[in-house]
C-alpha positions in Angstrom: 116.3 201.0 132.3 116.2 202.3 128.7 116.2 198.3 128.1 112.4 198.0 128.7 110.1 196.6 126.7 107.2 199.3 126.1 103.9 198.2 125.0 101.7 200.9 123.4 97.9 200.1 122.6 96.4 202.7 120.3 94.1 202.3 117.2 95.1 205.6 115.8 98.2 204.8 113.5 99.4 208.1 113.8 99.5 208.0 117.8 101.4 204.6 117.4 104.4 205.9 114.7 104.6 208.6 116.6 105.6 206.3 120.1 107.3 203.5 118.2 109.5 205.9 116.9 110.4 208.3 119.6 110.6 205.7 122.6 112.8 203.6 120.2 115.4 206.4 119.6 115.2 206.5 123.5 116.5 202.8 123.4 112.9 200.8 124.5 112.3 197.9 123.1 109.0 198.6 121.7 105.3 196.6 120.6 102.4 198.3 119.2 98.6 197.0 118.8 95.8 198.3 118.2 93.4 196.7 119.8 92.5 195.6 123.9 92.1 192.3 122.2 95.9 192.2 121.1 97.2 193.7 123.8 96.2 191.3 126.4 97.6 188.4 124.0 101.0 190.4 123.6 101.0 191.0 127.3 100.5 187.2 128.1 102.8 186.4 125.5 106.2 188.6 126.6 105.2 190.4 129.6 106.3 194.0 128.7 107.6 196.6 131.8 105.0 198.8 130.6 101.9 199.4 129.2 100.4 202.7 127.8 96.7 202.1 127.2 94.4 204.5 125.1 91.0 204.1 127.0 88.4 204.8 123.6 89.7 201.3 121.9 87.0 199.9 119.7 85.4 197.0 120.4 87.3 196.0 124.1 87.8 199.5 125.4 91.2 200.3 127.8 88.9 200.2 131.0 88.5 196.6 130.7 92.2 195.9 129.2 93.4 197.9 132.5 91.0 196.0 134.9 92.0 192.2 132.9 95.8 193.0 133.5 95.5 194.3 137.0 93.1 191.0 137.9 95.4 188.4 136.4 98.1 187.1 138.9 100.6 187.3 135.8 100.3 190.9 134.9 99.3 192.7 137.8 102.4 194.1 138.4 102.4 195.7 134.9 102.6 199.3 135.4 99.6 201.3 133.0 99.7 204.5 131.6 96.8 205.6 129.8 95.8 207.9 127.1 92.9 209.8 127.4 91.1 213.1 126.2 91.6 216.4 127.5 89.1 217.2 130.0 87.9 213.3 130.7 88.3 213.9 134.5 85.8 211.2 135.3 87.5 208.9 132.7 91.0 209.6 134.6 89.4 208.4 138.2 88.3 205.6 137.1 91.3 204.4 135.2 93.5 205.1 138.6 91.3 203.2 140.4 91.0 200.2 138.3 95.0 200.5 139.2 96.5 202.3 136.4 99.4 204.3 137.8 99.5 207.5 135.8 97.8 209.6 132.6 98.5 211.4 130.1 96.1 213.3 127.7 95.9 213.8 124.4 97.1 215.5 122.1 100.7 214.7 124.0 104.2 215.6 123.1 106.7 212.5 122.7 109.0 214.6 125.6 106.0 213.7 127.7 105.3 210.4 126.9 108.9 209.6 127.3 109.2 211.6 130.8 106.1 209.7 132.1 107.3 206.5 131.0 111.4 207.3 132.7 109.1 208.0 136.3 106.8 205.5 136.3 109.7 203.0 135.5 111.3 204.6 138.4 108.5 204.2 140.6 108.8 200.7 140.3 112.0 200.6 141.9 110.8 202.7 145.1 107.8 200.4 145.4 110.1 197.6 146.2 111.7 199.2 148.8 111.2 197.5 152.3 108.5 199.0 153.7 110.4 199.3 157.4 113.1 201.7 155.6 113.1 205.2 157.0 112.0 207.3 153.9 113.7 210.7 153.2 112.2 212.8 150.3 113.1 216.4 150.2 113.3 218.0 153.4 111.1 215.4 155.6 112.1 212.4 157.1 109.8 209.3 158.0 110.3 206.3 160.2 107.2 203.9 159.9 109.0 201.8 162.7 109.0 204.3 165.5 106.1 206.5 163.8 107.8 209.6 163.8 107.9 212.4 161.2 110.5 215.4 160.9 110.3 218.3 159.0 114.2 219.7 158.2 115.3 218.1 161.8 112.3 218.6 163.8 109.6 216.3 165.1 105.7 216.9 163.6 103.6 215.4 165.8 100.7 213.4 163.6 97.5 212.2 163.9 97.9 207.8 162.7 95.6 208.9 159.6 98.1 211.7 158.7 100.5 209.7 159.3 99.6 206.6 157.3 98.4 209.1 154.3 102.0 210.7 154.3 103.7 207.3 154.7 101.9 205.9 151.7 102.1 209.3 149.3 105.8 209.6 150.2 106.3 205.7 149.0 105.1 206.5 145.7 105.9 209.6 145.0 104.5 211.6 141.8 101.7 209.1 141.4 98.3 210.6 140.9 95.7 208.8 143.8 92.3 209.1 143.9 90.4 210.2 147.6 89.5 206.3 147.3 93.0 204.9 146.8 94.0 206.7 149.4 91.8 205.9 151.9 91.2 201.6 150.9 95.1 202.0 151.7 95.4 203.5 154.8 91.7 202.0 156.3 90.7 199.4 153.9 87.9 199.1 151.9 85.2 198.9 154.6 86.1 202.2 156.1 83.0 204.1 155.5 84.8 207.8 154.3 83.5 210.4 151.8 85.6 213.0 149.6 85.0 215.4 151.9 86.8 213.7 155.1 89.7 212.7 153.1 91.0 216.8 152.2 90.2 217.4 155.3 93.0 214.9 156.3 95.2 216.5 153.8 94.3 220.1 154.7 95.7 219.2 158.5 98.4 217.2 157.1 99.5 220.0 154.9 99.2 222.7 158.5 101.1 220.6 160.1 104.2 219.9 157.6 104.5 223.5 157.5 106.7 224.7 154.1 106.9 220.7 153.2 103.1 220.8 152.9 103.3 222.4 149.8 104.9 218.6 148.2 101.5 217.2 148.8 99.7 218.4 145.3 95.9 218.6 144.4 95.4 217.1 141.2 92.2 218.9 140.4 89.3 216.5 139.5 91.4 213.8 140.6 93.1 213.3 143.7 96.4 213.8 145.2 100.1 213.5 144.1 103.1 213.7 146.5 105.9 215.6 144.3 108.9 214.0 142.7 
């Protein structure tokens, strides 16, 4: 995996020596551009494994970089992680939903640049797990065939919301969703649902994993996170 190639968009120089440098002593092949402009033509050009986007790009800004890549057929699959400013809760929502898969903000340290960057690449490789496969993570087991959830050997009987909310945390686990993600997967995106109906489909879910409810995380401002 250290073979990747890493693209990092950024106009700040410094931000860009900074990740060339580090993420090449990690062994990633590395690009850096400065611009949404370039970055779409480098990603058309050699299709990197991963992206990290700053959002506050001048002229084309990361918003519409992440919603170009994750629109064309040839670079959706490109996992984004952006940069943003501390704080820019609003900023972060919208970037997950226009399907970036993670976040960090700035000022960042190059351990958790590189961190991110490791998990998200391993991410990939749990996404393309068939989706029929029992899943096991920590102490709870899943079985989407026979829809049946245990908790350190014991049955937890579910409601199908829970159970399609745990399903799809547990596939992608330590990804940040938004109450929207969460919800246009498990009901699509005509299921009329508000903020407030979704935690209360975590709060339940949470009661009735007992101890194991503690994996699903609030990410304040933001959504929810199943832990890695």
């Amino acid at each position: 995996m250290n073979k990747a190639h890493i693209l990092v968009v950024d106009d700040e120089e410094d931000i860009l020596e900074l990740a060339r440098y580090n993420l090449a002593n990690e062994g990633y092949e590395v690009t850096c551009v400065d611009s949404g402009e370039k970055a779409l033509l480098k990603a058309g050009q050699n299709r990197p494994d991963l992206v990290v986007l700053d959002l506050m790009l001048p002229g084309m800004d990361g918003f519409d970089v992440c919603k170009m890549l994750k629109n064309n057929d040839e670079t959706a699959s490109i996992p984004i992680v952006m940069l943003t400013a501390k704080g820019e809760e609003s900023d972060i929502v919208t970037g997950l939903e226009l399907g970036a898969e993670d976040y960090i903000t700035k000022p960042f340290s190059p351990k958790v640049l590189i961190a991110r960057i490791r998990t998200v690449l391993r991410r990939q490789r749990i996404k393309n797990l068939p989706k029929t496969d029992v899943l096991t993570v920590f102490n709870i087991e899943l079985d989407p065939v026979r829809f049946d959830v245990k908790v350190d050997s014991q049955s937890v009987e579910l409601t199908a919301t829970e159970f399609h909310i745990l399903h799809y945390l547990m596939l992608h686990p330590g990804w940040v969703f938004t109450r929207a993600q969460i919800i246009d997967a498990v009901k699509g995106t005509d299921y009329p649902v508000t903020d407030r109906s979704v935690d209360v489909q975590i709060v339940g879910l949470r009661k009735k994993l007992l101890s194991a409810g503690q994996y699903i995380k609030t990410v304040r401002g933001v959504g929810y996170r199943f832990a890695e």
